[in-house]
C-alpha positions in Angstrom: -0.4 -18.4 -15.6 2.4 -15.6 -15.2 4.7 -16.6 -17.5 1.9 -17.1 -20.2 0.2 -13.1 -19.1 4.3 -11.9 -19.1 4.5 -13.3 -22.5 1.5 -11.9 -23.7 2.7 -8.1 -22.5 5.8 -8.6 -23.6 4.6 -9.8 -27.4 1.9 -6.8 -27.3 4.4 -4.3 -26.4 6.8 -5.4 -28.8 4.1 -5.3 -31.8 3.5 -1.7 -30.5 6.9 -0.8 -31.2 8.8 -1.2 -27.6 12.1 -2.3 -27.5 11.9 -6.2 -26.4 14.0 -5.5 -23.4 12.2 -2.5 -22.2 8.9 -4.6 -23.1 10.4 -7.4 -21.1 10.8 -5.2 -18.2 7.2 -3.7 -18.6 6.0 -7.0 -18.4 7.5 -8.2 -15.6 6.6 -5.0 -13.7 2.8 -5.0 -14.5 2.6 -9.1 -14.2 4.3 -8.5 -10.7 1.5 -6.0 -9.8 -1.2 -8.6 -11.0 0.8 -11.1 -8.6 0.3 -8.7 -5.4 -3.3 -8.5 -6.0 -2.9 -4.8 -7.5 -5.0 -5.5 -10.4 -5.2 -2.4 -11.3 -1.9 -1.5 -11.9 -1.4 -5.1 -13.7 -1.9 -5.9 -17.3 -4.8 -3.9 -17.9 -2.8 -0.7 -18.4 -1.5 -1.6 -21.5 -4.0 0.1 -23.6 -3.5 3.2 -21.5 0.2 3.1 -22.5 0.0 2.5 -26.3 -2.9 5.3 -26.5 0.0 7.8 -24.7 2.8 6.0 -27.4 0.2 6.9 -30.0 -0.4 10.5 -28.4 3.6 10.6 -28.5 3.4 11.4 -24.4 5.6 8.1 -23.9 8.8 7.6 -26.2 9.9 3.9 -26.5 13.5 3.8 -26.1 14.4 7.1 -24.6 17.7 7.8 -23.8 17.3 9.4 -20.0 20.3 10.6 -18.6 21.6 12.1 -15.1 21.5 15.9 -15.2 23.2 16.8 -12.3 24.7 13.9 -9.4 27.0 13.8 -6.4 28.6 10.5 -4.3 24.8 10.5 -2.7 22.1 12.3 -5.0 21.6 12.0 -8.8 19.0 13.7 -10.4 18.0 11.7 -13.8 16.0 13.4 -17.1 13.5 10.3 -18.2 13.0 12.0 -21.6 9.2 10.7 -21.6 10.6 7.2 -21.7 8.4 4.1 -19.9 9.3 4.8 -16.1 9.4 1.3 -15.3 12.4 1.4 -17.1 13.9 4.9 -16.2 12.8 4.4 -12.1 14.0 0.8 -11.9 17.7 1.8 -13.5 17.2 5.2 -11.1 16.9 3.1 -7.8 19.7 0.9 -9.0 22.1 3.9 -8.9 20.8 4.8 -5.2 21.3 1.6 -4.1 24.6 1.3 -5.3 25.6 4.5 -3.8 24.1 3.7 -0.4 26.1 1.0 -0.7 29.2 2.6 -0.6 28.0 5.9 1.2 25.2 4.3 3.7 22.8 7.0 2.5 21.8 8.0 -0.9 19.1 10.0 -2.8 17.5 10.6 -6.3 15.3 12.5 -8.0 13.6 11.4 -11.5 11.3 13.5 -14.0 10.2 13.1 -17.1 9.2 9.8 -17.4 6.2 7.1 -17.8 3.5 6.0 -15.4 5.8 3.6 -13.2 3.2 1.5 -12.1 3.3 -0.2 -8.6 5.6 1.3 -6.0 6.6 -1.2 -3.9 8.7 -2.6 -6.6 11.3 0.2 -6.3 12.1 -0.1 -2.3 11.7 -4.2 -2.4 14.6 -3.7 -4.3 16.4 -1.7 -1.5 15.0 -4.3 1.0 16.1 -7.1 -1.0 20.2 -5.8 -0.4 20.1 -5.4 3.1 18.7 -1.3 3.2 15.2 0.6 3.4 14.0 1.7 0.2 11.7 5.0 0.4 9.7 6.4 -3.0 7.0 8.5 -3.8 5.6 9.9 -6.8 3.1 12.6 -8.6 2.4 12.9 -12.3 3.9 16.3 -12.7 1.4 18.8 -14.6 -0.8 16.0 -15.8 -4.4 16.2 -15.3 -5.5 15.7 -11.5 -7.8 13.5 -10.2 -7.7 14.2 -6.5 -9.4 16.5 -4.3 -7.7 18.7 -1.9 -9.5 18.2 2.0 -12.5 20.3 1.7 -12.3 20.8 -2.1 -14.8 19.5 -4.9 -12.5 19.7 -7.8 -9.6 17.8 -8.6 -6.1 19.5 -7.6 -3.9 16.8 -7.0 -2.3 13.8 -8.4 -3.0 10.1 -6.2 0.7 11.2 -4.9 1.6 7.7 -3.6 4.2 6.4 -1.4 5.9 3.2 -0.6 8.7 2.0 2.3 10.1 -1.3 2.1 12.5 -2.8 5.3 14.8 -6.1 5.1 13.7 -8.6 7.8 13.3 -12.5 8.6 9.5 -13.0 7.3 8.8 -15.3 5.2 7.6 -11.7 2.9 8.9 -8.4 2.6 8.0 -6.1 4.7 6.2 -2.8 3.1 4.4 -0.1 2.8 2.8 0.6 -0.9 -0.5 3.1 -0.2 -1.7 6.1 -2.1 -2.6 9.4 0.1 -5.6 9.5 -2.1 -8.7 7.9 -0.6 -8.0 5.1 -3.4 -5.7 4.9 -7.2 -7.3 5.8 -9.6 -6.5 2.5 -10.8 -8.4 1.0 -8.9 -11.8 2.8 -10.0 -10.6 2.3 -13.6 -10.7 -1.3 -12.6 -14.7 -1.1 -10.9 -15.5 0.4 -14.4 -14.1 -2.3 -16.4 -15.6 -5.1 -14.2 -18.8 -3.0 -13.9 -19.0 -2.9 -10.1 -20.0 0.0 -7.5 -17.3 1.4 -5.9 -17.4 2.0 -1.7 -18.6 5.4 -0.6 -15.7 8.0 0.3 -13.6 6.9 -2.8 -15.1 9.6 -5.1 -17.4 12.4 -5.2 -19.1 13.9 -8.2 -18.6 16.8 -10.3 -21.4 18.6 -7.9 -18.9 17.7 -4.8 -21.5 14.8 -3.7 -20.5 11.1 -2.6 -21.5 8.6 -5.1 -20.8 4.6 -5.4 -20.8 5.0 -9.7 -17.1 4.6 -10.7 -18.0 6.4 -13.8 -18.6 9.5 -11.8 -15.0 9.7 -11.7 -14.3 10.1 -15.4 -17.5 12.9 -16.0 -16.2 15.3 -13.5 -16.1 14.0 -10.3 -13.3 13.9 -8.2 -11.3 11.1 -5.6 -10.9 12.0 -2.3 -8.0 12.3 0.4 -7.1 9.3 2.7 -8.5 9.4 5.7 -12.4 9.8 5.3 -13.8 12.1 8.1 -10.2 13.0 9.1 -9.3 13.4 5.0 -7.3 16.6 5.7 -4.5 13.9 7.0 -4.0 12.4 3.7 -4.4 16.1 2.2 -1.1 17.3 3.8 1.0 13.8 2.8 -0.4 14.5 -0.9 0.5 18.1 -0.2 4.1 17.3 0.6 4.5 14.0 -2.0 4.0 17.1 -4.7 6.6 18.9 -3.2 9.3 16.1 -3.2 8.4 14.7 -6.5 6.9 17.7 -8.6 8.8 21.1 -7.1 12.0 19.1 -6.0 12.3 17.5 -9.3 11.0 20.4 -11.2 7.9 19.6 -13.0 6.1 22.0 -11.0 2.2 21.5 -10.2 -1.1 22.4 -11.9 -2.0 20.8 -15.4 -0.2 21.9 -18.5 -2.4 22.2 -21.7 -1.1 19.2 -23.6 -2.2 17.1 -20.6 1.4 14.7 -21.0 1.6 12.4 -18.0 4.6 12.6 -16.0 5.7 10.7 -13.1 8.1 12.6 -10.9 10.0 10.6 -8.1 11.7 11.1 -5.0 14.0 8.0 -3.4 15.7 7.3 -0.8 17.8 4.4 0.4 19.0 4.1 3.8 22.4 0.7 4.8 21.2 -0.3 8.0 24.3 -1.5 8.7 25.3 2.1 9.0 23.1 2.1 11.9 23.4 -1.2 13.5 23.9 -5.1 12.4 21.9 -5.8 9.6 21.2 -9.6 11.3 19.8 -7.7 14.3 17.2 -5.6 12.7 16.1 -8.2 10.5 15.3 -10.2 13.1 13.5 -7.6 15.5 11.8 -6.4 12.5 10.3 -10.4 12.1 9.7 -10.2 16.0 7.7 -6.9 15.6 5.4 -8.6 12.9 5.0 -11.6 15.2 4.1 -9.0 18.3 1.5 -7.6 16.3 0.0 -10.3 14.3 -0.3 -12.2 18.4 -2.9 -9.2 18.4 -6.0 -10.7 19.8 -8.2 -10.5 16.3 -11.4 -7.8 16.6 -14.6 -9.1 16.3 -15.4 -10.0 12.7 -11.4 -9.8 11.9 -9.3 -12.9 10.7 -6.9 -11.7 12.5 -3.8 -9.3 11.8 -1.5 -8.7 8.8 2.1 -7.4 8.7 2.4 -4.9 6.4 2.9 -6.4 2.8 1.5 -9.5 4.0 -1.5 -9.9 1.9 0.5 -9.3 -1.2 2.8 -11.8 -0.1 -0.4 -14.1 0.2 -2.0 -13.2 -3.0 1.9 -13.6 -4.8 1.7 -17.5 -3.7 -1.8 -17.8 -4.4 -1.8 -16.1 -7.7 1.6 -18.2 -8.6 -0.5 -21.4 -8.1 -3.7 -20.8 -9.7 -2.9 -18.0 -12.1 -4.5 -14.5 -12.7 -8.1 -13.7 -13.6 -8.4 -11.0 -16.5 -11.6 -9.1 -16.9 -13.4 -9.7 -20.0 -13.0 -6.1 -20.9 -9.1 -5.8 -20.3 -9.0 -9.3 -22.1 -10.8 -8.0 -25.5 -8.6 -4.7 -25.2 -5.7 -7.0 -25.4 -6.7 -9.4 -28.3 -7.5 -6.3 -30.8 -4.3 -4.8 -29.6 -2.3 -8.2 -31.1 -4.6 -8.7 -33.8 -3.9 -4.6 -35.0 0.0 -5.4 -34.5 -0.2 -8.7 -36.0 1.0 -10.5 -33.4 -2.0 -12.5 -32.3 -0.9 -16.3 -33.5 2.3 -15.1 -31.0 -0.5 -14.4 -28.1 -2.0 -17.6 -28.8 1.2 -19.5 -28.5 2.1 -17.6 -24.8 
């Protein structure tokens, strides 16, 4: 169940040598993930995080601290802590300065994979505003192809928008401008399945289903398939928000350190018009569109963020599946930190 997987991160983490408030946070981040049906940004990237701990690219308990801020901006130094922590206390700050100013903005570099997006402007959404992030990984190694490229030159690059409404969910946007995250092919790997065609091509620039393509040269693709150079030019200007804005700059530095940089916005809508008011035509505008007469073959249409919001009640209920792979990854972890009676227990 949740609670039990949130347990398990957070004892994991802890053995690893995280803080137990920053591995609390961790946990709740990646469990949340799991929760929205986003697998691959859930549990199973703890190994990936202790190997960059080990590799020193992540520092546990890293004092970050604004460089540079005004009544609306703030620019923050993560000091290669875990940006779950850095990016949640980062969109904090906006949102409290929206709050006072209606619109506020912040940059963050130096920091931690930060995991799912949508987590970030769902906090926005949640006090009445619209969140706005998006992210690149700085000068780590790429894994995206640019439109008409067959080597990697670009980071996945994603982007999320979340709105305050009347739904029963949030409303949001969460999507990479890469054809797919590379999470999710990490995640095919592990469970041993093919992978659609136009989510990777090969080190020869060739389209292949093998997921393990991927990791012996091959490339990802833009959003957007036929019309790819689409998702080319948001990539194109995520990098510029998150890695020239910010500072990081682009291209791959030799010690390979990731880096998340981020760009967020938050926007009162009562500076605009009556919070009540939007909230409710943003609910009517989902119900307009999901009165869509359904396509043939279709169960009909979603609101954005509705399928998470689906998967979060379902999940709740009957709890989270864990691959056997991510599963055995974890157990060595707690039994090589001594912390696997304390796993058992969870």
């Amino acid at each position: 169940m949740p609670d039990q997987l949130r347990k398990i991160g957070e004892t994991i983490l802890a053995g690893a040598g995280v803080p137990i408030q920053e591995a609390q946070t961790i946990a709740r981040h990646l469990v949340g993930a799991n929760l929205a049906g986003h697998d691959s940004h859930g549990i199973i990237q703890i190994p990936t995080y202790i190997d960059r701990m080990k590799a020193g690219h992540i520092v546990p308990g890293a004092k970050w601290n604004i460089v540079q801020e005004s009544a609306t901006t703030t620019v923050i130094d993560g000091h290669w802590g875990f940006g779950y922590v850095v990016n949640e206390r980062a969109m904090q700050i906006t949102i409290d300065k929206a709050e006072k100013s209606n619109v506020a903005a912040a940059t963050v570099f130096r920091q931690g994979h930060i995991g799912r997006l949508a987590a970030y402007p769902l906090m926005a959404a949640e006090r009445g505003m619209i969140g706005l992030i998006a992210a690149d990984s700085g000068r780590s190694p790429k894994a995206v192809a640019p439109y008409g490229g067959a080597e990697a030159r670009l980071g996945t690059n994603p982007l999320a928008i979340a709105v305050p409404s009347e739904l029963d969910g949030p409303m949001f946007i969460d999507m990479s401008t890469a054809a797919v995250s590379m999470g999710k092919v990490k995640l095919a790997a592990a469970r041993g399945r093919a992978i659609p065609e136009g989510w990777v091509v090969d080190k020869d620039g060739a389209a292949t289903t093998d997921p393990q393509s991927l990791f012996q040269g091959g490339s990802l693709l833009p959003l957007g398939g036929s019309e790819g150079y689409k998702g080319y030019g948001l990539a194109v200007m995520v990098e510029i928000l998150c890695g020239l804005l910010t500072g990081l700059g682009f291209g791959v530095e030799p010690t390979g350190r990731h880096n998340d940089g981020c760009f967020m916005a938050v926007f009162k809508v009562d500076a605009f018009r009556p919070l009540a008011q939007f909230r409710q035509e943003v609910a009517d505008l989902a119900h307009f569109l999901k009165d869509t007469k359904p396509s043939h073959g279709s169960d009909g249409v979603l609101y954005p963020g509705e399928i998470e919001n689906r998967n979060e009640r379902r999940r709740s209920q009957a709890g989270i599946e864990i691959e056997a792979a991510t599963w055995q990854k974890l157990q060595a972890l707690a039994e090589s930190y001594g912390v696997a009676d304390q796993m058992a227990l969870a």
